[in-house]
N, C-alpha and C positions, 0 to 999 in steps of 0.2 A: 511418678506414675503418669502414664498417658494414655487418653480414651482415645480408640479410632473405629474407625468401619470396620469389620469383618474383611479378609480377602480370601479367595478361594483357597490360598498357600498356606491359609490357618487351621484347614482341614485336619490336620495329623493333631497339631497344639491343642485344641477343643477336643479333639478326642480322646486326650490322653488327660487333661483336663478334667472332663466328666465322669473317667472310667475311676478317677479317684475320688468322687465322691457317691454313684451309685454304678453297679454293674448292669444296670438295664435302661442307662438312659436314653430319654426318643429325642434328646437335640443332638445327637451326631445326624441322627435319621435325618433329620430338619433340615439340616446344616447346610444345603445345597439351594434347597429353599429359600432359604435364608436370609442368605448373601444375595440373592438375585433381585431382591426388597428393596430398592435404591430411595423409597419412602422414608420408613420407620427403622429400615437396616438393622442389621447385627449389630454389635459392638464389642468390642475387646479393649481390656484393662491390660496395657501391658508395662511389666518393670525391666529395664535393662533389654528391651525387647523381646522378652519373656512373657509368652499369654497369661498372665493369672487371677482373670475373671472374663466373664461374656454375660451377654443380659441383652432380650432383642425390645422393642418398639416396635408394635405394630397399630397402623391405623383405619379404622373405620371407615367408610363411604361419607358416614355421618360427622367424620371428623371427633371418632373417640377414639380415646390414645388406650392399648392394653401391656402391660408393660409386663414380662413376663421372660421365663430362661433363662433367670439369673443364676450362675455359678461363679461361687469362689474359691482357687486352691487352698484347700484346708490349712496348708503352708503359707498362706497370707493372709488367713484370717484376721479380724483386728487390727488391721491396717488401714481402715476408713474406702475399701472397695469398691462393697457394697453401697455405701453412700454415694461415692463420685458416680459410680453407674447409674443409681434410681434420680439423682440429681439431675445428668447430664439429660438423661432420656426425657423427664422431665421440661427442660428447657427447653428440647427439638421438640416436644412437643406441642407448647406454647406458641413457637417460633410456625410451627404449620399448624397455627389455627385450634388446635383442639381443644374443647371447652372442659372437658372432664377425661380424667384418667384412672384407671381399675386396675385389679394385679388380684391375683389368688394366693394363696400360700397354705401351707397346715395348719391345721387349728395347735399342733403343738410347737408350731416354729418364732418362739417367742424373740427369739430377738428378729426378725421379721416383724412382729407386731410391735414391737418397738420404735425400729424404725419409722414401721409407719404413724405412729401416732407423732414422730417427731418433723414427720413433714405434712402436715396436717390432714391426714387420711381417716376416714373412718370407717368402719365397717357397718354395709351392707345384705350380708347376707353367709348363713351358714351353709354347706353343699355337701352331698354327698353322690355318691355313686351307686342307684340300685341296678338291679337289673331281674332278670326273671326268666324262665327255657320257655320256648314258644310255645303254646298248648292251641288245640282245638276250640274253639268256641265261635260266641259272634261276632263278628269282625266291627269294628264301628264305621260308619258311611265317611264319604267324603265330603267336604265341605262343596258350596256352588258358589258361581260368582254372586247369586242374589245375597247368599249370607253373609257377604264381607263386612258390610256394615257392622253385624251384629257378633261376628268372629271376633275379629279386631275391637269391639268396643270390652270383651272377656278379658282379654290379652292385654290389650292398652292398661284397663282399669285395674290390675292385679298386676299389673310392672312386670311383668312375663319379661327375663331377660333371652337371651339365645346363644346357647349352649355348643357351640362349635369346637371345631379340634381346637386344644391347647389357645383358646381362644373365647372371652364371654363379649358381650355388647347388648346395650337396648335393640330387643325387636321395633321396628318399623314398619309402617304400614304395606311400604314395597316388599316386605319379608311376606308378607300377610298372602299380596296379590301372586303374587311369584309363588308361594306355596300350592296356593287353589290351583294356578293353571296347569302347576306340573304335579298336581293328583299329589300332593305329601300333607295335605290339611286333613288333620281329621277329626271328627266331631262327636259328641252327642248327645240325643234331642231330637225332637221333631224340628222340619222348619217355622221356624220364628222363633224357636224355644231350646235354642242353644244352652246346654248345661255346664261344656266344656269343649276344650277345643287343643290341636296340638299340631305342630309342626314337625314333622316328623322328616329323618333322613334315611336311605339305605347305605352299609356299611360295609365292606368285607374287605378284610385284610387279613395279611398271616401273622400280626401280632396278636389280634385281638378275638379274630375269628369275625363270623357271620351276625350281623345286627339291625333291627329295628330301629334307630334313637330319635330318644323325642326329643329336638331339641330347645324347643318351647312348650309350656304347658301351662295350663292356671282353666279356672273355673271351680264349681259349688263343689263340695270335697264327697260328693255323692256323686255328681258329675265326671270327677277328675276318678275316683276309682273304678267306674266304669270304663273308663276310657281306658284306666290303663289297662287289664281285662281285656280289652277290645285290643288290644295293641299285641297281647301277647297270640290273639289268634292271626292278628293281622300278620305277624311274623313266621307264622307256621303255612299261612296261607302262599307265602311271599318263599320260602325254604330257606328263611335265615331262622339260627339257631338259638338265637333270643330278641327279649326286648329292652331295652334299655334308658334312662333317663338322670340326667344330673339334677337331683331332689332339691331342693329348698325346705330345711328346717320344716315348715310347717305341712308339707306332702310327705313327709316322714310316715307316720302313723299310716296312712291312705296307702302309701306306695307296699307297704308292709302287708296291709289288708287286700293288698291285691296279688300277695303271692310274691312279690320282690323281695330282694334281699340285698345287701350293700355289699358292691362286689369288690370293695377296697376298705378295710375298715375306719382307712384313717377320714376325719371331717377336714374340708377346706372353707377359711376364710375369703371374702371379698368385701376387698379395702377399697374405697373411693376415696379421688378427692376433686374437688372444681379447681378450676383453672384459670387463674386471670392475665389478659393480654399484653395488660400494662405493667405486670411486676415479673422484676426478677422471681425465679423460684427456690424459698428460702425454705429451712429448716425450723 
């Protein structure tokens, strides 16, 4: 078996690849993308020169590794694939620098969690997908640059990660300031008395449709269910067709109480693990 980069001429391989293990997968969609990564790159597992796995790397500003798109032909399953990919990616990862590396998976995909307890990963954090139809109400205000301080110290002190496409990382303060100036923070509270706070993106595609998503959030859970309330007029306001957010375990209850509902029912795992500069990466 031999790991390499992705090349554009793998296009059909990966496609045909994925369509045998889900009918609706989005790394074909990716796939252009992808390849064009010369960072964290694609990767292909291939036997005989036969694609049969891929798995991309991707990295952080911050220098975090997200390791994510793993596919195995079901026909080479148990063949140690899986391993050489989460390994290799691993290494490139060390190799440029990256102190910690994350990866999601399902809460029922146990030999996933297998794996990862065998290359020393733990789990961080349980997710799910709510979402909610945009309604009428009060919109929540936008955060000002006076209140970065007190945004970011919500956010910071409650590990608020940041929820992007097929993609998680620690929010950082530059996410904080870059939010306020292009108007997607939103809050509430009076000023000085910030209750909750959320970074919020617009959305609209023909996969998924028209959306609000938040893709940071944390604050008092009186706080965080207003806000999200607030979000779902902010989306009506805005003529997207709902509002959305990837929950964390303990905004479960709150996101529920604010009219959401889990728009996938399966839960996703995230695994971490640290990173050291000096050792190979072992199992």
């Amino acid at each position: 078996m031999r790991i390499r980069a992705a090349q554009p001429g793998d296009r059909r391989a990966v496609r045909a690849l994925c369509a045998r293990i889900w009918s609706d997968d989005y790394v074909p969609r990716a796939f252009d993308t992808w390849v064009r990564d010369r960072e964290g790159r694609l990767w292909v597992a291939t036997l005989d020169r036969q694609v049969i796995g891929i798995a991309k790397l991707t990295l952080s500003r911050d220098r975090e590794a997200w390791l994510h798109g793993l596919r195995v032909d079901p026909r080479y399953r148990r063949r140690g694939v899986a391993t050489a990919l989460l390994q290799h990616r691993l290494e490139r990862s060390r190799r440029l620098g990256a102190r910690v590396a994350r990866l999601d998976t399902a809460e029922d995909n146990i030999a996933v969690h297998r794996l990862m307890r065998r290359f020393g990963f733990h789990r961080i954090a349980r997710v799910s997908h709510y979402s909610a139809q945009a309604s009428p109400g009060e919109r929540p205000r936008l955060a000002t640059r006076g209140e970065l301080a007190e945004v970011w110290r919500i956010l910071r002190d409650r590990r608020a990660m940041l929820y992007e496409a097929h993609f998680v990382r620690s929010l950082v303060r530059d996410d904080v300031i870059e939010a306020i100036r292009e108007g997607r923070c939103h809050v509430t509270g009076p000023p000085r008395g910030v209750s909750a706070a959320a970074v919020v993106r617009h959305v609209r595609d023909r996969e998924h449709g028209s959306r609000l998503l938040a893709e940071a959030l944390a604050g008092t859970p009186t706080g965080v269910r207003r806000l999200l309330r607030g979000l779902r007029a902010e989306a009506k306001a805005q003529r997207l067709s709902r509002a959305g957010i990837a929950a964390p375990a303990p905004q479960w209850r709150i996101a529920t109480d604010a009219g959401y509902r889990r728009r996938w029912p399966e839960t996703m795992f995230v695994f971490e693990r640290r990173l050291s500069l000096r050792s190979r990466i072992q199992p």
